[in-house]
C-alpha positions in Angstrom: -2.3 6.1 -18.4 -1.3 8.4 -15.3 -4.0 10.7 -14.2 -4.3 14.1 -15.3 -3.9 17.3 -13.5 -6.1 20.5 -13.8 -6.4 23.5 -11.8 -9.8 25.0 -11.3 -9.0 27.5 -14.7 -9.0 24.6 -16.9 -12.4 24.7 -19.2 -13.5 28.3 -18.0 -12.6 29.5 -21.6 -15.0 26.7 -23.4 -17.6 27.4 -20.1 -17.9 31.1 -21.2 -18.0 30.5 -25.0 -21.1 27.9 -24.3 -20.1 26.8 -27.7 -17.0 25.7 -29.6 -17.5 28.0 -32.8 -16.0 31.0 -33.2 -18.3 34.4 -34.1 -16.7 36.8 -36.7 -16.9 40.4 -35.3 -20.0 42.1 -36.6 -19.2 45.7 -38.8 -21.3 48.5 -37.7 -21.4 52.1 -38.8 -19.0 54.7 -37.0 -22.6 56.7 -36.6 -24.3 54.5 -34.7 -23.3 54.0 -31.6 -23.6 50.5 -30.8 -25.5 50.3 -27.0 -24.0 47.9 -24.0 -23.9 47.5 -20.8 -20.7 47.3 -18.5 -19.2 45.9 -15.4 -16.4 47.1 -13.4 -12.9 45.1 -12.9 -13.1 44.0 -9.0 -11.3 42.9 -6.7 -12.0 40.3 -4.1 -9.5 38.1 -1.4 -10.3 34.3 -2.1 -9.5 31.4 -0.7 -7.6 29.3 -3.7 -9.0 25.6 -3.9 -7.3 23.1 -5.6 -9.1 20.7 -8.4 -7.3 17.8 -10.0 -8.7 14.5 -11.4 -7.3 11.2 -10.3 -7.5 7.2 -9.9 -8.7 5.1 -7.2 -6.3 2.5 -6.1 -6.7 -0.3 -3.7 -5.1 0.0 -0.1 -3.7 -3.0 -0.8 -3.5 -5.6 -3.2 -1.8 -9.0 -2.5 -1.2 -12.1 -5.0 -1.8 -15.2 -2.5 0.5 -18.0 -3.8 0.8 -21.7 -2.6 3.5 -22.1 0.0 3.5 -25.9 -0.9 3.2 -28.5 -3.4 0.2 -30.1 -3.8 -3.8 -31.0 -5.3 -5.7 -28.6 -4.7 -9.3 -29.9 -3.2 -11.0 -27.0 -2.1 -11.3 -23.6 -3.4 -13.9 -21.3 -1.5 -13.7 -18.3 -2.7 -14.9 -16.7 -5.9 -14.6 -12.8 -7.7 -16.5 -10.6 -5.6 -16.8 -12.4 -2.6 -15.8 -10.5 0.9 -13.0 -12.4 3.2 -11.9 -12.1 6.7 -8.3 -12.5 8.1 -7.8 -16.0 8.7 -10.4 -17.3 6.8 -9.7 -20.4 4.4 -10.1 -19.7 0.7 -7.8 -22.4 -0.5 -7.1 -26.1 0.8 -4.9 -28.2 -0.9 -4.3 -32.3 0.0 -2.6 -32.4 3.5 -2.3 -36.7 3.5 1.1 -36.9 2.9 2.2 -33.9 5.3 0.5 -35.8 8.0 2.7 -39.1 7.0 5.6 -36.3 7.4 4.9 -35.2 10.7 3.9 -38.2 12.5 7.1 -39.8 11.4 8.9 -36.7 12.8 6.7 -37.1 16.0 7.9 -40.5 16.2 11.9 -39.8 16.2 11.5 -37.0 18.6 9.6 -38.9 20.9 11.9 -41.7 20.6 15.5 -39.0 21.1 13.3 -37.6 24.2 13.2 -40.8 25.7 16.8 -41.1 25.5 17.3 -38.5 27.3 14.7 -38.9 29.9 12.5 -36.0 28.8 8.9 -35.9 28.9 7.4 -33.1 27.5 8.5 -31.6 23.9 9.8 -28.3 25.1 11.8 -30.0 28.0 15.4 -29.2 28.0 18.4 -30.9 29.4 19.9 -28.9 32.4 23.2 -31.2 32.8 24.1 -33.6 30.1 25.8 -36.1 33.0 22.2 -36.5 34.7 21.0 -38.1 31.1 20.0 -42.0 31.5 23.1 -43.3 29.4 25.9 -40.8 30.8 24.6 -41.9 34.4 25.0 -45.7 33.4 28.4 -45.0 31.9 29.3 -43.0 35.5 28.1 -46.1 36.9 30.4 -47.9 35.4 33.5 -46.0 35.2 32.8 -46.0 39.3 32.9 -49.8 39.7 35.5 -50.1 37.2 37.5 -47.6 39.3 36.7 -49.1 42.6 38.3 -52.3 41.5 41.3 -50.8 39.9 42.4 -49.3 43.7 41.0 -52.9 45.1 43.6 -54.4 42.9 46.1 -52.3 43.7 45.7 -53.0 46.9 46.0 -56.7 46.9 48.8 -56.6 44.7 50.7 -54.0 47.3 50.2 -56.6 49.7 51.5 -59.4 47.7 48.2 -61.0 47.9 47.2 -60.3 44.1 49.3 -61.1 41.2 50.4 -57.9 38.8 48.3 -59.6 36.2 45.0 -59.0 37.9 45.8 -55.4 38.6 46.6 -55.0 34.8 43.1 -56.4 34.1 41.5 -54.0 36.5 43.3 -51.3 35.0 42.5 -51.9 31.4 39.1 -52.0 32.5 39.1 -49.0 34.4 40.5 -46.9 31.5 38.0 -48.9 29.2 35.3 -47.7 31.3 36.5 -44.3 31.5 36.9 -43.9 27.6 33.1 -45.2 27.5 31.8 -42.6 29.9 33.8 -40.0 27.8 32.0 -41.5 24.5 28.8 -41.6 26.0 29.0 -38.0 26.8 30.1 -37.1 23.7 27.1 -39.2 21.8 24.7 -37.3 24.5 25.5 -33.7 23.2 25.3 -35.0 20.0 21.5 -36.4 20.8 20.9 -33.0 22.5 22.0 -31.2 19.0 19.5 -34.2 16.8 17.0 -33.4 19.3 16.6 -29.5 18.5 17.5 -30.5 14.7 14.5 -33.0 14.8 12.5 -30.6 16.7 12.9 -27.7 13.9 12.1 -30.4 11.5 8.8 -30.8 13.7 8.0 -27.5 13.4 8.8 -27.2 9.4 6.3 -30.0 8.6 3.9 -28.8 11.4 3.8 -25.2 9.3 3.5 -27.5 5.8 0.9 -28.7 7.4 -0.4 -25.4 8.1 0.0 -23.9 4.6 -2.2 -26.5 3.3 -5.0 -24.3 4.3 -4.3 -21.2 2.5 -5.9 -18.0 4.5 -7.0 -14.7 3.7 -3.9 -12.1 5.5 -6.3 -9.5 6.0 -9.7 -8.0 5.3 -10.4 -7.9 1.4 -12.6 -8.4 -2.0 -11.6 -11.3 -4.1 -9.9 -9.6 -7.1 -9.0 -13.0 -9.6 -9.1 -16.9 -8.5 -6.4 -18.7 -10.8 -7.2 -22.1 -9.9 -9.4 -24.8 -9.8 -10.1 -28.3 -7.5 -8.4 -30.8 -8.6 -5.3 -28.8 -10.2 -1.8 -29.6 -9.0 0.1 -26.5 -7.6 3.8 -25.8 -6.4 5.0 -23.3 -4.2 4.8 -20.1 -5.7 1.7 -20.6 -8.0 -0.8 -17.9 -7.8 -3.9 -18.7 -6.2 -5.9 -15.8 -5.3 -5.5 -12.0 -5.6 -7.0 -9.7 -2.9 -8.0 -6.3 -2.8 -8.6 -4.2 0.0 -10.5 -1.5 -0.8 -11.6 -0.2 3.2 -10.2 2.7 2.7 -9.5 3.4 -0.3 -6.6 5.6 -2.1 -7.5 8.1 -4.1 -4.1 9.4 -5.7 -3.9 12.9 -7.7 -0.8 14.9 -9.2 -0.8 18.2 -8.0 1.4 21.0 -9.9 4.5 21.7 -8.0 3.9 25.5 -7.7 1.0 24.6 -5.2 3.5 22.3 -2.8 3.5 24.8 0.1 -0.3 24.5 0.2 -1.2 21.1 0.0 -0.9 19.3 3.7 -0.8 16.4 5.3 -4.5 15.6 7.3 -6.4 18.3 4.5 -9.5 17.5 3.8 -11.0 16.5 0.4 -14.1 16.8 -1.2 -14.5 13.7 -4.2 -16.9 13.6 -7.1 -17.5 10.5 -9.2 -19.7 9.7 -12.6 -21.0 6.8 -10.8 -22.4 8.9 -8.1 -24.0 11.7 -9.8 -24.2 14.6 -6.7 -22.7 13.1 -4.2 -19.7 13.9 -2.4 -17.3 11.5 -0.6 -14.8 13.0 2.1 -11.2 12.2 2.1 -7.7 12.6 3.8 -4.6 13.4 2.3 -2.1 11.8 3.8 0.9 10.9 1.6 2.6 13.1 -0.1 5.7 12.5 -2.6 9.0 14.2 -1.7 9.7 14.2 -5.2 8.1 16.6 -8.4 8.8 14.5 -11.7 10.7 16.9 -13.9 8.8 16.0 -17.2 5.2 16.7 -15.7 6.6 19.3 -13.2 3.9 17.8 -10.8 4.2 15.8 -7.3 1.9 13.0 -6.2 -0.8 13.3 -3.7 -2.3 10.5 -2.3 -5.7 10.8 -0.2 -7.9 8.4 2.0 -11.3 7.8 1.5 -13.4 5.7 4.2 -15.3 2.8 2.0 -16.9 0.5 4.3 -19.9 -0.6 1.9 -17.5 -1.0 -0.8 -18.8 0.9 -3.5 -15.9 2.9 -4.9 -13.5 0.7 -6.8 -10.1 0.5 -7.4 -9.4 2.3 -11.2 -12.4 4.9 -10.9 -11.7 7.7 -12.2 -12.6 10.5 -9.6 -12.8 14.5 -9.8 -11.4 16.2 -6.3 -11.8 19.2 -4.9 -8.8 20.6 -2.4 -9.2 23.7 -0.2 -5.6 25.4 0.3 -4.5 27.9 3.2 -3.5 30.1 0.1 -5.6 33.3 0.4 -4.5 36.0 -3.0 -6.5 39.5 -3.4 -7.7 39.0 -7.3 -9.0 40.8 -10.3 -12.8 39.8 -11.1 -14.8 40.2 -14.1 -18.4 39.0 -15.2 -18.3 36.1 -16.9 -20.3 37.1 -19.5 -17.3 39.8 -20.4 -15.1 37.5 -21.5 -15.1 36.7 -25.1 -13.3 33.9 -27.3 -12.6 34.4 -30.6 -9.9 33.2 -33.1 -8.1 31.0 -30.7 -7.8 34.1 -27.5 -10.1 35.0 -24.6 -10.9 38.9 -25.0 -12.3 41.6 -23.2 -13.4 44.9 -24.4 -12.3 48.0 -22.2 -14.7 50.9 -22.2 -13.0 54.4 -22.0 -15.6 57.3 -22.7 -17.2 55.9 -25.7 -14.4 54.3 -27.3 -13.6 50.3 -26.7 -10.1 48.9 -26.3 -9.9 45.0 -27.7 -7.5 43.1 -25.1 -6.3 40.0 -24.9 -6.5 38.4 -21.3 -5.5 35.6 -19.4 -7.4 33.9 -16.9 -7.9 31.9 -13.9 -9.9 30.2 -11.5 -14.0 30.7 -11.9 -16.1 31.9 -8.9 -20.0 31.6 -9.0 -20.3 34.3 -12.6 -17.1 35.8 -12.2 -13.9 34.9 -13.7 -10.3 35.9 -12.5 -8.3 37.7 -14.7 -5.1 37.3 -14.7 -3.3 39.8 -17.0 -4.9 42.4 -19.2 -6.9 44.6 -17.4 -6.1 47.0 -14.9 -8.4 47.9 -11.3 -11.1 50.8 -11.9 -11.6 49.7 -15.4 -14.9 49.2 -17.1 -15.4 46.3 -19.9 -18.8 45.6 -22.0 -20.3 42.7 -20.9 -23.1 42.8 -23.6 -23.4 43.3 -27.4 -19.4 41.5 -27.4 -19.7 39.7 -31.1 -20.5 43.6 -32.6 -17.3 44.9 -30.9 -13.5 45.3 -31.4 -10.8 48.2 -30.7 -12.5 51.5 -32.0 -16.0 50.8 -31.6 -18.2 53.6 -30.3 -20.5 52.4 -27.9 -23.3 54.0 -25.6 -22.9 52.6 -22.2 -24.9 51.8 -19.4 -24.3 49.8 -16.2 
């Protein structure tokens, strides 16, 4: 259910009632004039602060899932316990990756060789300076030199035209090879950096056998246990980090110009009966939702030890920059009776029931909103006796 939203007027009517159960107005004789004591309508400048209940959330919450198929054979982790980036929570049977990758070793040591390559990161500069390109060369050369020997000795008359033919079929055999042999080397170049990918596909199989916390959290839910067989995708673990953690409030969208990125923000909880935690705000929605008429807030609260927990219900307290000149009236004068707060206006000796509406509480006074006017006296004892016409005697 999405958290609710008051104001700091919210419950000052029940506050000044002290009890749900309405009073009938007592009758008293037009003779007597009933005594009271009275309070004048003030006005003070105030500093408006913002109250609104909310939820805790997590900073983040992840759902760690197996990357691989697998058994699993070691899970380390339990609800509640505290994990570090990088730790292992998680290890599933790595045998038959290792099969994988020293067979992929194997046929990348073997294409390296090949190519006369030593080391795994080793690159070929010139294809043509490859061990089998510089045999073919080899041998296109030879098979060249004795193509132009025989054509020599046959210019001469000393060779017959049959042996030059020989020399040149081998010649352009030889020269076809070398072409083929470079071709086959790219190709050995391309299987090497295929193979190599391959390496480094089972190498990270390999890795994701051990499944590691991504950062700094509170085991939320473990889903599995040893000796059950996973596939890729299947939850694992789910992690919470609660260091800091998000408090997050709907604020009505009349107060948007006041509420700020950076403001502070004082926090109550049940659970921590007089104690106040400090927060930040430091999101705020760019968007009011039109059924609510409200915006989301979200604040940070600094929870190294852990004890606030995602779901909480918490009561906040925001100061605004919003500074009004108010009308103030005892508590105490404010009255409610068949479902409306009242106040009862002293003139002379006569009183004046009005309906009033009211707003935020300060210490034993009570804004009021609409009904009374500046300068004017209201009862503040005596209240269940009174209604429009009384005659009172009054007294400050």
């Amino acid at each position: 259910m999405p958290p609710r939203i008051w104001l700091v007027t919210v419950g000052v009517a029940a506050a000044l009632t002290g009890c749900g159960k309405k009073q009938a107005v007592q009758a008293h004789s037009a003779d007597s004039p009933i005594p009271v004591k009275i309070a004048p309508v003030v006005q003070r400048d105030v500093r408006r602060v913002l109250e609104s209940i909310g939820t805790l959330y997590p900073f983040d919450e992840s759902v760690i899932s197996a990357e691989i198929d697998g058994r699993v054979d070691q899970v380390k982790v339990d609800l509640g316990d505290r994990v570090k980036a990088g730790e292992v929570m998680v290890h599933i049977s790595d045998e038959e990756q290792r099969y994988l990758l020293t067979q992929n070793e194997a046929q990348l040591r073997a294409s390296l060789d090949r190519l006369g390559l030593k080391e795994e990161n080793d690159k070929v500069k010139d294809i043509r300076e490859t061990p089998d390109p510089r045999r073919a060369q080899a041998d296109l050369f030879d098979a060249e030199q004795r193509y132009k020997r025989s054509k020599s000795l046959v210019d001469q008359g000393i060779a017959s035209q049959s042996d030059l033919d020989g020399a040149v079929s081998k010649f352009k055999a030889a020269q076809a090879a070398y072409d083929s042999t470079l071709y086959q080397t790219r190709n050995l170049v391309s299987e090497v950096e295929r193979t190599k990918a391959m390496l480094d596909m089972q190498r990270k199989k390999l890795r994701d056998t051990s499944v590691r916390a991504p950062f700094d959290a509170f085991v939320k839910e473990r889903t599995i246990t040893v000796g059950q067989y996973v596939r890729v995708n299947t939850p694992l673990i789910t992690l919470v980090k609660t260091d800091p953690i998000r408090l997050r409030l709907e604020i009505p969208e009349r107060m948007a110009l006041f509420v700020k990125e950076g403001q502070l923000v004082d926090v109550l909880l049940e659970a921590f009966e007089g104690r106040i935690f400090q927060g930040k705000i430091w999101r705020i929605s760019p968007t009011v939702d039109q059924n609510k008429r409200t915006f989301v807030v979200e604040a940070l609260i600094q929870n190294a030890s852990g004890q606030l927990k995602p779901g909480s219900y918490a009561r906040a307290r925001v100061p605004t920059n919003r500074t009004e000149r108010i009308k103030l009236v005892p508590s105490k004068a404010v009255y409610y009776v068949f479902g409306s707060n009242k106040v009862y206006v002293v003139a002379g000796n006569i009183v004046e029931a009005r309906d009033v509406k009211l707003g935020d509480r300060f210490d034993q006074d009570v804004e009021i909103l609409e009904g009374v006017r500046m300068g004017e006296q209201v009862a503040t004892t005596q209240l269940n006796r009174l209604d429009t016409g009384s005659k009172v005697e009054a007294t400050l």
